[in-house]
N, C-alpha and C positions, 0 to 999 in steps of 0.2 A: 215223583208224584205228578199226578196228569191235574191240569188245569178241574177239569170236574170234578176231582178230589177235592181240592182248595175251596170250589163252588159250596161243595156239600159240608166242609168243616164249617165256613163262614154262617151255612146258615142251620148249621146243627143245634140242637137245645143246648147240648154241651156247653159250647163255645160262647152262646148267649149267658147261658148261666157263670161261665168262669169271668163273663165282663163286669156281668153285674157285679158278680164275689167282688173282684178287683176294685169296682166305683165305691162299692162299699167300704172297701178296708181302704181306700183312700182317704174318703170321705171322712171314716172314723178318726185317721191318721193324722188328717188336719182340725179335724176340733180336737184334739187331744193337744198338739203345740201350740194350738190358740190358748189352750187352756194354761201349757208351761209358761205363755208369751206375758198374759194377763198373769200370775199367780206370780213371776217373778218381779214384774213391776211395782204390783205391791206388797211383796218381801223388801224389796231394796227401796222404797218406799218409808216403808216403817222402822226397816233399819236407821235409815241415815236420821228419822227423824225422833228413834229410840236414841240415835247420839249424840245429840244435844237438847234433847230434853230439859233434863236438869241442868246444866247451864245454864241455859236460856231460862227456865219457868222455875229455876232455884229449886233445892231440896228443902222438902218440910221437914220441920223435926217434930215427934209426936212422941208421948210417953210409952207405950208399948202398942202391938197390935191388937189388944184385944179389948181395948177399951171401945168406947159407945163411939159410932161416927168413925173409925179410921179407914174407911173407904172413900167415904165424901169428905175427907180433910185431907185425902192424902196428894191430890191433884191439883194443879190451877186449872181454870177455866183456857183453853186453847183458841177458842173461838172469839174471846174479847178480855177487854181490859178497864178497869176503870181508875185513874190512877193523875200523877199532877207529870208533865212532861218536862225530862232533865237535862236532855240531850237535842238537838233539831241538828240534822247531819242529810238532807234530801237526797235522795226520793225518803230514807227512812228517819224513824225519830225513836227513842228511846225513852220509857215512862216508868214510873216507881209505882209499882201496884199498889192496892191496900194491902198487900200482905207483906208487903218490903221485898217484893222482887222487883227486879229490871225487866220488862220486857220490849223487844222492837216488832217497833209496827211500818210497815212498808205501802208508800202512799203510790198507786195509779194512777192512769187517765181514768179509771173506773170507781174511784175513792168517790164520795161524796163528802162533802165539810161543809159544816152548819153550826150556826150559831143562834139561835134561838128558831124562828121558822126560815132565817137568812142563809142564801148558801155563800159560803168565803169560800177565797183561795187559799193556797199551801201556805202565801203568805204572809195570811193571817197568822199561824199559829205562831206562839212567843213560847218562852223556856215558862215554867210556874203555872201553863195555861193549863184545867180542871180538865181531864175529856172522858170521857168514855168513846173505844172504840171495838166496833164488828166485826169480823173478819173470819176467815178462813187460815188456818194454821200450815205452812209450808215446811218443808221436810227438812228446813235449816232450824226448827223450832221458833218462825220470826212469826208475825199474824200479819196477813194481806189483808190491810184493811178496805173493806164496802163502806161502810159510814164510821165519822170522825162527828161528834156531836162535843163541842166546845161547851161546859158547865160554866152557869153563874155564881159566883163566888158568895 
């Protein structure tokens, strides 16, 4: 093939149109593994965090499914806790819900602890001490807690 061959494939519609094709099914190629990338993160996400769930947030026991409320009875709250603390083990501490489970709470540089409009440190908190805490629920079943609000007795 002569040199002006190549000239006129390169600038054939043709050749223009099978780049684009190609940029295209590229393009489509990589949002589509983004999409396996993200979709598998939160599978094994929810897995590990479907694995200790009840562990962690204790299983309820309820008279059957079909009574009044067994959807909203059948969970604890993930996102916080209100409850008297049994354990202090740092960075986490261990609290006895109202509903007689255990849950741990994991304290940050990012925690906030307060005691009336007072902010304390970690070492303030004592065993017996009232709290309600906020957080965000981790894929160990533990709550990372944002605010630590120490109750008066």
């Amino acid at each position: 093939m002569k040199i002006s061959n190549f000239k006129e494939f390169f600038q054939s519609k043709k050749f223009t149109k099978t780049l684009f094709g190609a940029g295209v099914a590229i393009a489509v190629l990589f949002v589509f593994q983004a999409g396996i990338f993200v979709g598998y993160k939160k599978a094994s996400f929810s897995h590990r965090w479907g694995d200790n769930y009840h562990r962690t947030f204790g299983e309820r026991k309820h008279k059957g499914v079909f009574y009044k409320g067994a959807l909203q009875k059948d969970f604890s709250g993930a996102h916080g806790a209100i409850g008297k603390i049994i354990s202090l083990d740092f960075p986490s501490f261990v609290i006895e819900d109202s509903d007689n489970t255990e849950k741990i709470a994991l304290i940050s540089g990012k925690t906030v602890i307060r005691r009336f409009r007072e902010t304390i440190n970690t070492a303030d908190l004592k065993v017996d001490d009232f709290v309600v805490i906020i957080g965000s629920p981790d894929d160990q079943g533990r709550i990372e807690a944002r605010l630590i609000r120490i109750m008066p007795r």
